[in-house]
Structures are given as structure tokens and as C-alpha cells.
C-alpha positions as CSV (number, residue, x, y, z in Angstrom):
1,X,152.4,88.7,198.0
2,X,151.2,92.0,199.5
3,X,149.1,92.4,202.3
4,X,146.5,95.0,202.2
5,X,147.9,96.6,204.9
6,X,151.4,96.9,202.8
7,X,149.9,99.7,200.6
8,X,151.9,102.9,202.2
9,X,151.1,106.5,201.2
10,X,153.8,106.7,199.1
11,X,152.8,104.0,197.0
12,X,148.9,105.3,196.8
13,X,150.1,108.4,196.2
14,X,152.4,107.0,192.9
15,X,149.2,105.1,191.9
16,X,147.1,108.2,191.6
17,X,150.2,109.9,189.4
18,X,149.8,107.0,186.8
19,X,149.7,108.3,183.4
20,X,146.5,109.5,182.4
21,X,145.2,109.5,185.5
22,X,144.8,113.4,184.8
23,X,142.2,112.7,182.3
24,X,139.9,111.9,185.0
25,X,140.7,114.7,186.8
26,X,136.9,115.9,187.0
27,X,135.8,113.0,188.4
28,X,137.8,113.1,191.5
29,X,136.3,116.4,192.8
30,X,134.9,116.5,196.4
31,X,130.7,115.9,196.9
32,X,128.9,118.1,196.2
33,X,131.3,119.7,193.7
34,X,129.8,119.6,189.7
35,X,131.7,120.7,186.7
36,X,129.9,124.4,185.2
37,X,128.0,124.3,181.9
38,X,129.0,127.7,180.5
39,X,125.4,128.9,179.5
40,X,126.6,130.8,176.7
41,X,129.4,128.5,175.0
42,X,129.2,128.4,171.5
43,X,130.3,125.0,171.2
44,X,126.9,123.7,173.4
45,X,125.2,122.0,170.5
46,X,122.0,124.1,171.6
47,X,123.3,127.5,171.6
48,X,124.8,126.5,167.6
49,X,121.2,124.7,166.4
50,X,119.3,128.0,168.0
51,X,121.7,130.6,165.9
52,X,121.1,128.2,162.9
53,X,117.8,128.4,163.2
54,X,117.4,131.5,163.6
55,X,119.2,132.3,160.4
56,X,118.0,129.7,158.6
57,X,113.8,131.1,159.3
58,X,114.9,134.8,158.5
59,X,116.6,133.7,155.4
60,X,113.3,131.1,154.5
61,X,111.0,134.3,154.8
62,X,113.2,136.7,152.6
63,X,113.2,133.5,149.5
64,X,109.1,133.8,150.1
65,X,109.0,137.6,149.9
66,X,112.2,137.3,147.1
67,X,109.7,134.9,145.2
68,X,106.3,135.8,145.5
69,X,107.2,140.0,144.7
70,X,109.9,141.3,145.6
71,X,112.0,140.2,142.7
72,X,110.1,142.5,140.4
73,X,111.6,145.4,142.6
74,X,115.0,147.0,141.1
75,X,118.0,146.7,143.7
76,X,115.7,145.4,146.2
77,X,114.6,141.9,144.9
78,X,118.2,140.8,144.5
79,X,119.3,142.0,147.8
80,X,116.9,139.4,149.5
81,X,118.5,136.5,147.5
82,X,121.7,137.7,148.8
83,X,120.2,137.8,152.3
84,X,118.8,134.2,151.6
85,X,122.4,132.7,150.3
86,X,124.5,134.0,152.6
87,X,122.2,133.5,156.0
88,X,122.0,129.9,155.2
89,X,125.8,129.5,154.3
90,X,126.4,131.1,157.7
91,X,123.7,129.0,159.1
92,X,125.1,125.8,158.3
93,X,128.9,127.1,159.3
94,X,127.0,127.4,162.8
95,X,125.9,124.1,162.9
96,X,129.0,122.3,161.3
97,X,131.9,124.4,162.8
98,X,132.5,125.9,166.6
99,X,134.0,129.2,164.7
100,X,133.9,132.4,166.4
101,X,133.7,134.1,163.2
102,X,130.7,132.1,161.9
103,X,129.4,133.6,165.2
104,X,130.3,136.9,164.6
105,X,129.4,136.9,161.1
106,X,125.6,135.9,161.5
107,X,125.3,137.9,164.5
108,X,126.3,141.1,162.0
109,X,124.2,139.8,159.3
110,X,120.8,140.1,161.3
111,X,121.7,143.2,163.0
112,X,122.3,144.9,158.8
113,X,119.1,143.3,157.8
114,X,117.3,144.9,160.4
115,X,118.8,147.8,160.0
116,X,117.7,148.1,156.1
117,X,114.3,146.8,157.1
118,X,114.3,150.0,159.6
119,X,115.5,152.0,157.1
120,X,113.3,151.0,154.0
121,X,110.5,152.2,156.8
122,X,111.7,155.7,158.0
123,X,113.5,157.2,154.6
124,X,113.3,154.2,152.1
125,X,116.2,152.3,150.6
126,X,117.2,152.0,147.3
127,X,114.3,154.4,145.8
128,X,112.1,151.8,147.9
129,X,109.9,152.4,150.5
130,X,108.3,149.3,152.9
131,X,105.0,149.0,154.4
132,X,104.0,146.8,157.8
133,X,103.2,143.6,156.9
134,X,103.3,140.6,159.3
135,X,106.2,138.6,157.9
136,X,108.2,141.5,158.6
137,X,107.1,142.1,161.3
138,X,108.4,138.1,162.0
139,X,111.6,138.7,160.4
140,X,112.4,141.6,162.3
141,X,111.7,139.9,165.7
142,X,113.6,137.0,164.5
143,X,117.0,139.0,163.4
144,X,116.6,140.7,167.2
145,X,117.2,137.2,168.3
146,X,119.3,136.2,165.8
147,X,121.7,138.9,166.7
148,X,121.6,138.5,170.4
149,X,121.8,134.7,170.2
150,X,125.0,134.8,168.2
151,X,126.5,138.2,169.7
152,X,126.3,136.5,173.0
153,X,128.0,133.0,171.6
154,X,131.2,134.9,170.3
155,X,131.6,136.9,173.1
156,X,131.5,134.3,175.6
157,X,133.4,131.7,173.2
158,X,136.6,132.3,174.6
159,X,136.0,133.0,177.6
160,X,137.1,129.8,179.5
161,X,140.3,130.8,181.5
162,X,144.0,129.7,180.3
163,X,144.9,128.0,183.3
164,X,143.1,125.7,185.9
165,X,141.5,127.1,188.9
166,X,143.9,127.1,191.7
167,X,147.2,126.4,189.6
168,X,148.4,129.9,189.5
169,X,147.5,132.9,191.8
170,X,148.5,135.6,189.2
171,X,146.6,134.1,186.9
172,X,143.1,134.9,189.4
173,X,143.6,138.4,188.3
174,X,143.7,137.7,184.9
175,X,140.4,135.0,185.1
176,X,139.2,138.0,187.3
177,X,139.7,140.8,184.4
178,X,138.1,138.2,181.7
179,X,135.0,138.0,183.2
180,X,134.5,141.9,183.8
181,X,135.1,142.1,180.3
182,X,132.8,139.4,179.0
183,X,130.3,141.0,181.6
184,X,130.6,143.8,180.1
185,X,130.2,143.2,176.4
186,X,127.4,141.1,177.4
187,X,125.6,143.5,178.9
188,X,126.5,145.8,175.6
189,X,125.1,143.1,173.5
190,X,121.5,143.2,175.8
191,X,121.6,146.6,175.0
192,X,121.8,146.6,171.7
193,X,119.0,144.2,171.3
194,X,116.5,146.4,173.5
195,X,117.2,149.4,171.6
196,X,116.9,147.3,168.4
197,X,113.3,146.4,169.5
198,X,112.3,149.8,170.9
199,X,113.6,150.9,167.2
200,X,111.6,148.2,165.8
201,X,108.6,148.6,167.6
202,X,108.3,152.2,166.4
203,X,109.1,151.9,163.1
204,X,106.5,149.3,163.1
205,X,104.0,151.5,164.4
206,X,104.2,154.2,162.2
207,X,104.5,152.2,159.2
208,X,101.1,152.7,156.9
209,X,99.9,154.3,154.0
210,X,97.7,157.9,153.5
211,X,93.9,158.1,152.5
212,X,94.4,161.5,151.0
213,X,93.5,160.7,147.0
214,X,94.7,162.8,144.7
215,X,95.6,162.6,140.9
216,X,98.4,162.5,138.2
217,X,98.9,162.2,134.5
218,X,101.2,159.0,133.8
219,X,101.2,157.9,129.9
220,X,98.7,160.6,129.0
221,X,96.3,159.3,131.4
222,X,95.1,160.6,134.9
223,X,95.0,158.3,137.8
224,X,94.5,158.3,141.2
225,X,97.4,158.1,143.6
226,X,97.3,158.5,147.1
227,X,98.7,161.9,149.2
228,X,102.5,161.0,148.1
229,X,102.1,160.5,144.7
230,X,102.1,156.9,144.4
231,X,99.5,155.4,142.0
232,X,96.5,153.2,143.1
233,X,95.0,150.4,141.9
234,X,92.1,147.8,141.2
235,X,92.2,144.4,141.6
236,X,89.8,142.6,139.0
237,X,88.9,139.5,141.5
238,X,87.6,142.2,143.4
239,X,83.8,143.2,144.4
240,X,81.8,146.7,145.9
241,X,82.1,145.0,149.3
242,X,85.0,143.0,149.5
243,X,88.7,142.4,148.7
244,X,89.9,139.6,147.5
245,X,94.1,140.3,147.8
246,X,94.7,138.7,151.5
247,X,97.6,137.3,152.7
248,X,100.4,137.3,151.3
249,X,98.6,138.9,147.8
250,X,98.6,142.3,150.7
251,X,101.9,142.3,151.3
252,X,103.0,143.4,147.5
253,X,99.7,145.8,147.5
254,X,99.2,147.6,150.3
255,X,95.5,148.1,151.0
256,X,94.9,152.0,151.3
257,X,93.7,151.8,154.6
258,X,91.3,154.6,156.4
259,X,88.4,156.7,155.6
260,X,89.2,158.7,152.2
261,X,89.1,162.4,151.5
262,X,89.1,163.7,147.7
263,X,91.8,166.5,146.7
264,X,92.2,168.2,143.2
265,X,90.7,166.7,140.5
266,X,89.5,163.6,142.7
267,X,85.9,163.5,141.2
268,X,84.3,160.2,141.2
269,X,82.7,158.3,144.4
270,X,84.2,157.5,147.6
271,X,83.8,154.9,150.2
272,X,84.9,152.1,152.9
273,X,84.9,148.3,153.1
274,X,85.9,145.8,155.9
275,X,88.6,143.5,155.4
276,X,89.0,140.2,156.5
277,X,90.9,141.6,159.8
278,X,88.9,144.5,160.2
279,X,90.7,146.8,159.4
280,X,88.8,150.1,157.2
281,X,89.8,150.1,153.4
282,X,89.4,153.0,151.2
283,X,87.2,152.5,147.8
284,X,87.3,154.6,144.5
285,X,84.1,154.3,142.5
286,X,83.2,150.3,144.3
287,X,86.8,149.4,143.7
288,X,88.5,148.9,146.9
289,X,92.3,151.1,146.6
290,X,95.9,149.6,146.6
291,X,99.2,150.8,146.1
292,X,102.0,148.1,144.6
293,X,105.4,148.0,146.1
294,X,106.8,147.5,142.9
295,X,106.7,151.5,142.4
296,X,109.3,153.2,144.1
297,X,108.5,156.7,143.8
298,X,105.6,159.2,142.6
299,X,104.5,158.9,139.0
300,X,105.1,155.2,138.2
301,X,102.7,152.5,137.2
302,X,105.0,149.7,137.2
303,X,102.0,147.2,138.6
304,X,99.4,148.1,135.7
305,X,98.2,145.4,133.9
306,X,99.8,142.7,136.1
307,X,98.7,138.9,136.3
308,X,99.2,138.4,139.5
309,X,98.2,137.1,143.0
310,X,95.2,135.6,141.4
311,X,93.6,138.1,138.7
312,X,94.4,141.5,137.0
313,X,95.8,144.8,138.5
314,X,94.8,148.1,136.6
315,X,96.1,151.9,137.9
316,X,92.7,153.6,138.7
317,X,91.6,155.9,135.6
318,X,89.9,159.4,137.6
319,X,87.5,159.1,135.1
320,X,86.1,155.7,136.2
């Protein structure tokens, strides 16, 4: 039998070498001492359910737009069932896999949507020209995090140093050159995002529509269009005093917003109503004005004689 005093240092010291033992390594760490949570390591469930979300809500409000307008636009409409399909593929690679690609991927997927969303304001896209409307507005803010969120997880993936701190001295260099890198494609990435939110910001500020009215013959008829060319309409729900295409219904025709002046040929009466937000809307006759964002450039009339949103859209005739 062995005494408790017939434990020598050797023998503790083959104890603690049993196999295994290694596996346990953490735990063995002086007081005080804690094992570092990476803050950006992709495979922290958190950091994957946050990019999945985020994908997942950007590509939710491109199927809404895709389904309650947008389809009817040429190029356009099937480019936001694209953006639907593959954001949640990606989204759902996110949550089932710890791939840096997946990462990479989604983070370049919101950074091109916003970037077509920036473009469609400023020059147009595709013949097609956006206006503000507050789920863009949301989905842009939400691809800025979107892209930083997942940006941030692939850089930092891979981080996590080769070797264990304090088992090789040439090696400190190396950990040492790692995180100057990581810092500084992390603080690329924050860059990035602020300059895609100051390029956001403005394009969402000078988004808007003219009040300028003018006229053009499309299919041996005059109507009103507004200072670009783009033809206005009526909505039949419509009264004198107020609009009845809110929501959503605004988003596919833009309310011409402002006081309204009459150029050539702009003959019949003009006038103002308050919307529901209070914003100013232009009126032709008692007919409060909208343009459709089904017509992509000056004399089409693509939204004539629609059913839609609720009641019956008609390009307003100069003559009344």
C-alpha cells in the first residue's frame, strides 16, 4: 500500500502526462486566467444566425416588392427573384455550415444589391429608374449590415493562430503579423460600410419625382407626364381631396409630390392635396398625379388601364 507521503514528483508529474490529459488543457490555467471568445468568429452560433438573418429579411422584402410590382418590370422583376433565391440559399449555408465562402459570398451579395439599388437611383438600371420608398430604404440599411456582419466573419474566420501561445517564439512573429493584417482588413471592411451609408444616405435624399407637368402624344392621345417625360396617372378609388394608393400601392406609383407648375400645352386645372403623411401631392383636374414604375422611360403607358392595388389606373387625358 502507498502512503500519501510516497507520491514523489516524478510520479505526480507522470500522472499529469496521462493520455488525454491534454484535452483538459484549458482547464488547468492559473486564476484569474479565462479562455478569449473571438468576438468575430464565424463559427459563434450568433455571429452565423445574425448574417442569416440578415439575408434572409433583405431577401423576404425583395419576394414582396418581386410580388406585389415589380414583376411587371422587364429585366428588373426577375432580378429580385434571383436576389430572393440566392440570398436565402446563402442564408441557410450560413446557418448550416462554418464556410468562409458562405461568408464571403453573402457579404458580396449585399454589398451588389446595394450597389444596383444606388444605381437604379443616380442613372437607372436596366432602362429603370427607382424612387424612395421606405422598404428600400429598409433593405438598403439592412444589406449595410449584411455586408459588414459577414465581411467581418470571413476575415476574422481564420484568424486563430497555428500554434499554441508560448510553444514557439518564431511563431509570435507570425501570430504578431496575423493580427496586423486582420486589423487591417477590419478596419477596410468599417470603411466600406460608412461610405456605403454616406452613399446611401444621399442617394436617398435626392431620390423624388418633378412637379413640372407637361404633355405627350402616346397612341394618338395627349397626356400629361411630368418634367422627364414619364406619363401620369389617375387612380379611380380616388377623390378631389384624397388619395387612396398608400402603402405599399405608393411604392409601384409614385405620388407626384410638390406644388405643380403647367408647361406647353398643360391646360386644364391645377392643385394640391395632403396625404396621409403629409406630405404635398400634385392634382390635375381633382385627380391627385402618379407616375407607375412599370415605365421605364419617356413616352410609355405601360400602367394604363391596370387593375391594380385596389381599383383602376388610367394615363391622364390633357383634355380632362
Amino acid at each position: 500500500m502507498i502512503g500519501a507521503g510516497a507520491i514523489t514528483g516524478s510520479t505526480r508529474h507522470a500522472l499529469l502526462q496521462l493520455p488525454g490529459a491534454d484535452v483538459f488543457r484549458f482547464r488547468s490555467r492559473p486564476a484569474g486566467k479565462h479562455r478569449k471568445i473571438k468576438l468575430g468568429d464565424w463559427r459563434q452560433p450568433w455571429l452565423r444566425v445574425a448574417g442569416a438573418l440578415l439575408l434572409a429579411v433583405s431577401a423576404t422584402i425583395h419576394l414582396v416588392l418581386y410580388l406585389t410590382g415589380y414583376r411587371a418590370i422587364p429585366t428588373i422583376g426577375w432580378l429580385f427573384l434571383v436576389q430572393f433565391v440566392v440570398a436565402f440559399v446563402l442564408a441557410i449555408g450560413a446557418l448550416v455550415t462554418h464556410s468562409r465562402l458562405v461568408a464571403i459570398a453573402g457579404a458580396g451579395l449585399a454589398l451588389s444589391t446595394l450597389g444596383a439599388y444606388l444605381l437604379a437611383v443616380w442613372i437607372g438600371l436596366f432602362g429603370f429608374k427607382e424612387i424612395r420608398t421606405r422598404a428600400g430604404i429598409a433593405a438598403g440599411l439592412i444589406e449595410v449590415a449584411a455586408f459588414a456582419t459577414l465581411a467581418l466573419a470571413a476575415v476574422i474566420k481564420n484568424a486563430r493562430p497555428a500554434t499554441e501561445p508560448g510553444t514557439d517564439r518564431p511563431g509570435t512573429r507570425v501570430r504578431a503579423g496575423v493580427r496586423a493584417a486582420v486589423s487591417l482588413v477590419v478596419g477596410a471592411v468599417g470603411a466600406v460600410s460608412v461610405a456605403a451609408l454616406v452613399l446611401f444616405g444621399i442617394a436617398v435624399a435626392a431620390a423624388g419625382t418633378g412637379v413640372t407637368l407637361k404633355t405627350a402624344e402616346i397612341g394618338g392621345v395627349t397626356v400629361l407626364t411630368n418634367a422627364k417625360g414619364r406619363t401620369l396617372y389617375l387612380f379611380a378609388p380616388d377623390t378631389p381631396s384624397t388619395s387612396a394608393c398608400t402603402g405599399s400601392c405608393a411604392a409601384y406609383w409614385p405620388p407626384v409630390t410638390g406644388h405643380p407648375m403647367a408647361g406647353p400645352g398643360v391646360t386644364g386645372r391645377l392643385g394640391t392635396i395632403k396625404r396621409s403623411g403629409g406630405t404635398t401631392q400634385a392634382t390635375y383636374n381633382g385627380h391627385p398625379l402618379y407616375t407607375y414604375i412599370g415605365d421605364s422611360t419617356r413616352g410609355q403607358a405601360n400602367g394604363n388601364k391596370l387593375d391594380l392595388n385596389g381599383g383602376y389606373w388610367y394615363a391622364v387625358r390633357v383634355s380632362g
